[in-house]
matplotlib code that plots the C-alpha trace (Angstrom):
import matplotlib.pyplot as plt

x = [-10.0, -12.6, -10.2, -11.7, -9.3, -10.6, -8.7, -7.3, -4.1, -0.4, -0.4, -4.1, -2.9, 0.0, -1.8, -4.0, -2.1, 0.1, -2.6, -4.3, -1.7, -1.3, -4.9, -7.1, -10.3, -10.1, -12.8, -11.9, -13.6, -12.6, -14.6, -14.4, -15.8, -13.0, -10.3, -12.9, -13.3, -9.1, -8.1, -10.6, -9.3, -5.9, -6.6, -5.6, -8.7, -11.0, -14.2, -14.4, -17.5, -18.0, -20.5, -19.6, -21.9, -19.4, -17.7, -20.5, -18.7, -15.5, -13.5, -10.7, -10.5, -7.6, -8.7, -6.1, -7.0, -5.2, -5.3, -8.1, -10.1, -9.6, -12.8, -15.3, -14.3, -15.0, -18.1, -19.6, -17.8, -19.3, -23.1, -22.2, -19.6, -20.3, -20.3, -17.1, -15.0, -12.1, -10.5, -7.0, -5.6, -2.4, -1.7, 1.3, 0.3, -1.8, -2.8, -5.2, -6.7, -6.4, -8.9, -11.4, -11.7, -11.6, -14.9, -16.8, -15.4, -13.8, -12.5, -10.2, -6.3, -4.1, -1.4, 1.3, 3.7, 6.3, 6.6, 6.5, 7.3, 7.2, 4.4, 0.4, -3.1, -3.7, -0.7, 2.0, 0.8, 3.3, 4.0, 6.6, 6.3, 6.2, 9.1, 11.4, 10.2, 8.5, 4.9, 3.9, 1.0, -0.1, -3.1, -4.2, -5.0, -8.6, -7.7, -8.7, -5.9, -7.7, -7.6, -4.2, -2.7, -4.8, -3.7, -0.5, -0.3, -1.1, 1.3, 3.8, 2.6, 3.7, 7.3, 7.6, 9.2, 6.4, 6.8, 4.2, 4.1, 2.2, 0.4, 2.5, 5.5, 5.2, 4.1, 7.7, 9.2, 8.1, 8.9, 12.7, 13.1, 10.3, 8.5, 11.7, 13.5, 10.6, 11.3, 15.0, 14.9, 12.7, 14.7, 17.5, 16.1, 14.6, 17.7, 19.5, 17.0, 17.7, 21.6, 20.8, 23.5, 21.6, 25.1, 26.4, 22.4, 22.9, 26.3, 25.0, 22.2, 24.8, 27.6, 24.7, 25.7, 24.3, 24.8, 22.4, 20.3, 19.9, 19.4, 16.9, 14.8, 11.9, 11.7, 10.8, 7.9, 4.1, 3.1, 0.0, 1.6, 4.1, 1.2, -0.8, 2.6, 2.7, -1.0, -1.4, 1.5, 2.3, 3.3, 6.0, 7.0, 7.6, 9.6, 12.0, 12.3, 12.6, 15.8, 16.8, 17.2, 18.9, 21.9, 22.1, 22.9, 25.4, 27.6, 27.1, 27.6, 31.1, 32.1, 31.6, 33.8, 35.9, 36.1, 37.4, 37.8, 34.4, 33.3, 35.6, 34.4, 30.3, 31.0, 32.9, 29.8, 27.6, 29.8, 30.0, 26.2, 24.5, 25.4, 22.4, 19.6, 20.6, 23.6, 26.7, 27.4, 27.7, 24.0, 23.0, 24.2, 21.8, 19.0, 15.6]
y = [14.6, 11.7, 9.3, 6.7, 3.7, 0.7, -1.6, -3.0, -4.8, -4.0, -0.3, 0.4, -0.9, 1.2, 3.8, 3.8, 2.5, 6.1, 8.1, 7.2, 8.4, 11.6, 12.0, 11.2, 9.1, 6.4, 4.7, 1.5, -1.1, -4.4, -7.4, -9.4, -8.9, -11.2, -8.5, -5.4, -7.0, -7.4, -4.0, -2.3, -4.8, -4.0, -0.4, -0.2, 1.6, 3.6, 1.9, -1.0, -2.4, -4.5, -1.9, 1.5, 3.2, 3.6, 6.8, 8.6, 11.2, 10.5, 13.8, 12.1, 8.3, 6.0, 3.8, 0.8, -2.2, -3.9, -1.9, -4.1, -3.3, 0.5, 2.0, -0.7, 0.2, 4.3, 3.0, 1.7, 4.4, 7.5, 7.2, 7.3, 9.9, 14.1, 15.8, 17.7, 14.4, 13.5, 10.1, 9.3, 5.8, 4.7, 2.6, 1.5, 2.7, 6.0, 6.4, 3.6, 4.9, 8.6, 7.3, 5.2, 7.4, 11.2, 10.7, 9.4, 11.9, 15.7, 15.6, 12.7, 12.9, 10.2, 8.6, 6.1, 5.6, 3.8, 1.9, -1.9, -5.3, -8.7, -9.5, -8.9, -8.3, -6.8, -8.3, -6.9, -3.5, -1.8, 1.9, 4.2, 2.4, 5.5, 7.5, 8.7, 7.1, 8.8, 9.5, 10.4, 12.8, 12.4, 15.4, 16.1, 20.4, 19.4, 17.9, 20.6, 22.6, 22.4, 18.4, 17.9, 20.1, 18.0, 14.8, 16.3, 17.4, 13.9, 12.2, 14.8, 13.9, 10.2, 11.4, 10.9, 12.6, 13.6, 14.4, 16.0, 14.7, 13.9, 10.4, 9.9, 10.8, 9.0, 5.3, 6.1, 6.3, 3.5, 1.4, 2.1, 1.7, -0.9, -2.7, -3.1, -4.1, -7.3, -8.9, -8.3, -10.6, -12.8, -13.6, -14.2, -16.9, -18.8, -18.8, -20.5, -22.9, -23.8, -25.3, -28.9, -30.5, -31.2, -31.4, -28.0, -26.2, -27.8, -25.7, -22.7, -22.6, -23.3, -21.0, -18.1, -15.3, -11.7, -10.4, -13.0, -12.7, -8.6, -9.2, -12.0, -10.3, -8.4, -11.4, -13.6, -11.6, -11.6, -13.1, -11.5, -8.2, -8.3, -9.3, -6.0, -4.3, -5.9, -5.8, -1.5, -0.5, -2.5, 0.5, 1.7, -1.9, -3.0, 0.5, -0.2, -4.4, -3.4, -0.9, -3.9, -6.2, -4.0, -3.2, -7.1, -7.5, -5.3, -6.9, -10.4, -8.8, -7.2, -10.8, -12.7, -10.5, -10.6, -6.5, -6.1, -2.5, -1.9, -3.4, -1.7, 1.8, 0.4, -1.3, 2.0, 4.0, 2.1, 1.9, 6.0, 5.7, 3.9, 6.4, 8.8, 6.4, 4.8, 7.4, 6.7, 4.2, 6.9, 7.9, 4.0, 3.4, 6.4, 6.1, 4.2]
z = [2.3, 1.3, -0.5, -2.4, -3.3, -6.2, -6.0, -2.7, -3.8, -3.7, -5.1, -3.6, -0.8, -0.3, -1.0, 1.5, 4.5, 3.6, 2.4, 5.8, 8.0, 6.4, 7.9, 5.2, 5.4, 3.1, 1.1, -0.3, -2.9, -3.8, -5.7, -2.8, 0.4, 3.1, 1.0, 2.4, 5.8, 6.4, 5.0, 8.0, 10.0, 9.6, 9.8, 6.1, 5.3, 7.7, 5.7, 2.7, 0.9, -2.8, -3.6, -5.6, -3.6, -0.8, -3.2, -3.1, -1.2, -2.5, -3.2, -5.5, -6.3, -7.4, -9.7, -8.8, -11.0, -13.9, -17.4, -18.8, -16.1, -15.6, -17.8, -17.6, -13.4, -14.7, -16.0, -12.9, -11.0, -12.3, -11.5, -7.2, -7.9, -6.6, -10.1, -8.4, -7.3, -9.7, -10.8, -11.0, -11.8, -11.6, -14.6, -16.3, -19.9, -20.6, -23.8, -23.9, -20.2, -21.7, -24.7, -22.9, -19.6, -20.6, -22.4, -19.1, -16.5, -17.3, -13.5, -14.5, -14.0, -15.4, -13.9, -13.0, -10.0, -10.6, -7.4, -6.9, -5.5, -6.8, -4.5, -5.0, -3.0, -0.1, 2.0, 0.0, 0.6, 2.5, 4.1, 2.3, -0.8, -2.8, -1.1, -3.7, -6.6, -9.9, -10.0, -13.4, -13.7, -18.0, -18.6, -21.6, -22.8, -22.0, -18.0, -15.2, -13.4, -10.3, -10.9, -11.8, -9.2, -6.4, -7.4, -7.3, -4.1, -3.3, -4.7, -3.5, 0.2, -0.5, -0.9, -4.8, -7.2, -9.7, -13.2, -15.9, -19.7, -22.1, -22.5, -25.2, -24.5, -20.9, -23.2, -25.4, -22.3, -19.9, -23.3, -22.9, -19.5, -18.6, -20.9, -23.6, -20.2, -19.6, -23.0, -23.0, -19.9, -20.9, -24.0, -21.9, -19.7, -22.7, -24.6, -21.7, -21.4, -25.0, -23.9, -25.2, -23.2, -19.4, -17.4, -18.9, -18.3, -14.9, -14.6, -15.5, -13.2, -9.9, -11.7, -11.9, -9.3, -9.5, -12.9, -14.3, -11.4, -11.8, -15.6, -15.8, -12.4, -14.7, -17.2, -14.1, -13.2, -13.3, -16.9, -16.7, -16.8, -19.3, -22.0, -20.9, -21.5, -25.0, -25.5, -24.4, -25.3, -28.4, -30.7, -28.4, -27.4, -31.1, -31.7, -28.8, -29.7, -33.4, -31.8, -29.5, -32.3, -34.5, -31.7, -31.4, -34.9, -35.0, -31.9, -33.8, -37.2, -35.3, -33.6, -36.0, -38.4, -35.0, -35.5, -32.1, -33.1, -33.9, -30.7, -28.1, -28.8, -28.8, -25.5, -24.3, -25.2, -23.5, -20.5, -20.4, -21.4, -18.4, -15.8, -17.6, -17.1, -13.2, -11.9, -10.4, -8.1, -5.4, -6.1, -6.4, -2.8, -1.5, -3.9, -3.2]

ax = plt.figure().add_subplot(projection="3d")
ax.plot(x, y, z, "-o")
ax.set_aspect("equal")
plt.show()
C-alpha cells in the first residue's frame, strides 16, 4: 500500500521505519524540510516533502502530530487526498479528534497506540516499537467497516495487541491508567521538593533507589504533554483526581486516627488488586 505518514517524529517515525519493511511505500510529511531530507536518507521513508501534495495517492494516512494540531492538519489534508483514501491518527485522547475530524473526512478511523519512549523527533524513532503493546482502534456507528478493518490489519502487522471501544470509553480509560498516573507523579516530586530542611532534601535525593524512581518516572516527563492530557481530556482527568483525592483522605483520615485496622485490610486490597491492571510478576518478566 501507499502509506502516507504526518508527522515524522517518534511514533511517525516508528511507524514508518516498520511499516516500510513490511513492504509498504511510505509517504512522509513534516514542517521542516532537513527532518524530510534525513528520514529518506536513513531509508526511514521511501519519499518526504513539506508539501501535502505528496498524499495525493495516499491509500491510508497517519496523522502523527500533537492533539492541538490533529484537525487544523485534516484540514489542509483533505483537498490532495483520493476521495477513497482514509485517515487514521494516533492520538492520546479521542473524543476531541472524534468531534473535529469526522465532519471533514467519512474515511476517518481514530486511534491511539500506546507505545512510547521518553525521547522525541525523528531520531528516537525506532523498529519494533509497537510489538506487543495496545493499539486502540475508537470508531464511531457512522466509521466505515471497510476503514476500520484496514487500519486494523495495520496495526495488527506491527505486532500489537489491538482493541476496539468507543471514544469514550477509551478517554475514561487512558484517565486511570495514564493521565491520573502523570499528576499522581507529579504531585509526588513537588511535595518533596517542599522538605524545608536542605541537608534532609539532600538525603532524600542520594537515599532515592527504585521505588521512587518507578513512581516519580511519568511525572518527570514531557510538560508539554501532560497539559494536552489535562487540557483534552479534562472531564475524565478531574473524575479520576477527584477519585485520587478522595482515597488519600481516607489513609490520612485512618493514620491520623492511627486505625491500623482500618488500614491493613485497604492496603491488603490494593496489594491483591494490582495484579489486574500489570499481572504477576511472572508475566512482568516476559511482557514488553
Amino acid at each position: 500500500m501507499n502509506v502516507g505518514i504526518v508527522g515524522l517524529g517518534l511514533i511517525g517515525g516508528s511507524l514508518a521505519l516498520d511499516l516500510r519493511s513490511r513492504g509498504h511505500h511510505i509517504l512522509g510529511v513534516s514542517r521542516r524540510l532537513q527532518t524530510c531530507q534525513e528520514a529518506v536518507t536513513r531509508q526511514i521513508v521511501d519519499e518526504a516533502d513539506v508539501e501535502m501534495t505528496l498524499m495525493a495517492n495516499a491509500e491510508v494516512v497517519f496523522i502523527c502530530t500533537p492533539i492541538a494540531a490533529i484537525a487544523w492538519t485534516v484540514e489542509r489534508l483533505v483537498p490532495h487526498l483520493n476521495p477513497t483514501a482514509i485517515i487514521t491518527d494516533v492520538g492520546s485522547v479521542k473524543m476531541p479528534v472524534v468531534k473535529a475530524v469526522t465532519p471533514l473526512w467519512r474515511n476517518f478511523v481514530p486511534a491511539h497506540p500506546m507505545a512510547g519512549t521518553a525521547e522525541s523527533g525523528l531520531d528516537a524513532a525506532v523498529r519494533d516499537l509497537f510489538i506487543g503493546r495496545p493499539y486502540v482502534i475508537t470508531p464511531t456507528e457512522h466509521t466505515p467497516a471497510v476503514a476500520v478493518e484496514t487500519v486494523t490489519e495495520l496495526a495488527r502487522s506491527l505486532g500489537s495487541q489491538v482493541y476496539q471501544c468507543s471514544p469514550e470509553d477509551h478517554d475514561c480509560a487512558v484517565a486511570w491508567i495514564s493521565h491520573l498516573p502523570v499528576f499522581v507523579s507529579a504531585s509526588l516530586i513537588s511535595a518533596c521538593m517542599r522538605e524545608p530542611a536542605g541537608n534532609r532534601l539532600k538525603l532524600a535525593q542520594q537515599l532515592a533507589s527504585s521505588g521512587f524512581r518507578d513512581t516519580s518516572r511519568v511525572g518527570g516527563g514531557n510538560p508539554e504533554l501532560g497539559v494536552m492530557m489535562a487540557q483534552y481530556n479534562r472531564g475524565e482527568v478531574l473524575r479520576s483526581l477527584y477519585a485520587y483525592r478522595e482515597q488519600l483522605d481516607q489513609f490520612i483520615g485512618a493514620i491520623e486516627a492511627e486505625d491500623w485496622n482500618a488500614l491493613t485490610p485497604a492496603l491488603e486490597q490494593t496489594q491483591k488488586h494490582r495484579p489486574f491492571f500489570v499481572g504477576t510478576p511472572d508475566s512482568q518478566k516476559h511482557s514488553p
